[in-house]
C-alpha positions, 0 to 999 in steps of 0.5 A, a space after each residue: 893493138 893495131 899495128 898501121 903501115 909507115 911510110 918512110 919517104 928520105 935517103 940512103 947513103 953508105 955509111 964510111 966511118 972511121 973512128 979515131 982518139 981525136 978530130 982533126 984541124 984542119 990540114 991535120 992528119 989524125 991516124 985512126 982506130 978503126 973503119 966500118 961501111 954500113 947502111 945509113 941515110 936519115 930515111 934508111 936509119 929511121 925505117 930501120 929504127 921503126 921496124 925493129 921496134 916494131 912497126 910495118 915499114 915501106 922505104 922509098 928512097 933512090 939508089 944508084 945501080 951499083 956496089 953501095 945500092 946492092 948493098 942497100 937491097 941486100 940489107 933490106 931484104 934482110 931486116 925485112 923492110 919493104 924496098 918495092 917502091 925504092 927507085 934505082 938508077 942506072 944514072 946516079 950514084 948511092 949517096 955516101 956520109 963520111 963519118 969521124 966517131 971522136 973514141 973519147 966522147 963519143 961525138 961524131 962530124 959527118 959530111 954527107 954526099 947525098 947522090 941519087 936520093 936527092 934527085 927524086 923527078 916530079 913523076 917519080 914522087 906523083 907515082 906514090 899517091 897511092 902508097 901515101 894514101 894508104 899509109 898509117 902514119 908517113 914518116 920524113 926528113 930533109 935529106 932529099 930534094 926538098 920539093 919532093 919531101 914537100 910533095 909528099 907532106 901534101 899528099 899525106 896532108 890530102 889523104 888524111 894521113 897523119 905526118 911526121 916531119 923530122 926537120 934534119 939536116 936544119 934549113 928554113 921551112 915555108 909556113 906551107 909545109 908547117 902548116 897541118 905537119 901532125 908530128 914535128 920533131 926538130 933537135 935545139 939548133 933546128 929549132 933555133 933556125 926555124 922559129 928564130 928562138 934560141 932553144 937552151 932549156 924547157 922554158 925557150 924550148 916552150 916559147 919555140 914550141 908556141 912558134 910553130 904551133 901557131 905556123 899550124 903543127 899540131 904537135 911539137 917535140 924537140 929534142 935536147 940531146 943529154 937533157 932528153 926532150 920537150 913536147 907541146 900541143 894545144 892542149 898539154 906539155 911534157 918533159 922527159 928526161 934520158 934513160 941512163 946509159 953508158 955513152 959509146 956512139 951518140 950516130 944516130 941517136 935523133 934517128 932512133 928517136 923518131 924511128 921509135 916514135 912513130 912506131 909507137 904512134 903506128 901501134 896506137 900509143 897515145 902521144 906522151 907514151 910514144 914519146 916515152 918510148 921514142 925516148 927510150 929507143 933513142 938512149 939505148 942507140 948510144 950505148 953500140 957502136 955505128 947508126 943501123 947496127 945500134 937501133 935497138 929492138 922492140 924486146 930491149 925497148 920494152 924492157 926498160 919500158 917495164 923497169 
């Protein structure tokens, strides 16, 4: 099966985590359980998801010139990532995400500080005509600098590239960037901002999908947490429900989802066979603890796939 090149355009930030037996109010000092630092970033997190479930990936992100962003290189270099186009400067500083993992549910609040991979320069951006061009399938979020995300929807759109577009942290979209986005993967509260519809269930899932069908996307997959997911284009729907799986850390579970998703796509899986697979990516990524150490591989995934 042909297996195209991804490219992942968003961030990096260190992840500093700490998990602890409730969150805090506010003023309130909660002692916690335990602390890691990783790796982490809605663009890094995907990448790796992508390629340990089997895709060819090259990251372009920014990184500062220090202890975080060595640690970024070296982790790269590691899952064996392509980092050539990642741009470091000497004047910024690595992004960092703070993170509280509730030990009894599982849920988490993070407060991002994004740092150097938000200020991607017009000509640092322009300089990756030619890698987008010769992508398979690119692979976005919104945690850079919007006009540089935009950008390199175009360029894609220009070249014939398919997109995937994971609209995360949510904001308002111009119907610009919707337009021509082949693949666009919001969770319910994304959605919500973007078409204005409430998503709580399949049916106002239906109707938001129809919004933005008709703002141009090709292919609509909104994600609804524990209710699995729900897809639309102009031909066909579809509805997945979880895997089971014992909840540990639900970090990073939207990423592992795209993550796998384009790789499915990158591989030539049809769209309901990607979704499954992303499905399945997605639900194994909650049963560890922490973002990039839990993105599952290709071998897991296709285990439950064969179940």
């Amino acid at each position: 099966m042909e297996n195209k090149k991804i490219v992942v355009f968003g961030s990096y930030v260190t992840d500093l985590t700490g998990r602890t037996p409730k969150f805090p109010t506010e003023g309130e000092t909660v002692m916690g359980v335990s602390f890691k630092s990783g790796p982490g970033g809605k663009g890094s997190n995907q990448a790796v998801a992508a390629k340990r479930a089997g895709g060819d990936v090259t990251l372009v992100t920014r990184l500062g010139e220090d202890a975080f962003g060595k640690l970024a290189l070296d982790f790269y270099d590691k899952e064996e990532i392509d980092s050539s186009k990642i741009i470091v400067d000497k004047n910024s500083d690595t992004g960092a995400a703070l993170i509280i993992v509730n030990e009894v549910t599982g849920q988490n609040e993070i407060v991002v500080i994004i740092g150097a991979c938000g200020e991607f320069k017009p000509e640092e951006v322009q300089a990756l005509e030619g890698t987008v061009a010769s992508a398979g399938i690119v692979l976005c979020q919104l945690e850079t600098n919007p006009e540089a995300t935009y950008k390199v929807l175009e360029m894609a759109k220009q070249a014939g590239v398919p997109t995937v577009l994971n609209p995360a942290p949510a904001r308002k979209l111009p119907d610009e960037v919707l337009n021509g986005i082949d693949y666009f993967t919001p969770n319910e509260t994304e959605a919500e901002i973007i078409t204005g519809v409430a998503v709580t269930d399949c049916e106002s899932a239906s109707k938001a999908a129809d919004v933005l069908l008709g703002k141009g996307v090709k292919n609509v997959v909104i994600t609804l947490g524990s209710k699995g997911y729900y897809a639309k284009n102009e031909k066909s729907e579809f509805t997945g429900t979880p895997i089971k799986v014992a909840v540990v850390d639900t970090t990073g579970a939207g990423d592992a989802f795209n993550g796998g998703f384009t790789a499915a796509l990158a591989a030539g899986m049809s769209f309901e066979a990607a979704l499954k697979y992303g499905n399945v990516t997605g639900g194994l990524s909650v049963e560890k603890l922490g973002t990039t150490p839990a993105m599952p591989y290709k071998e897991e995934i296709e285990t439950v796939l064969n179940k």
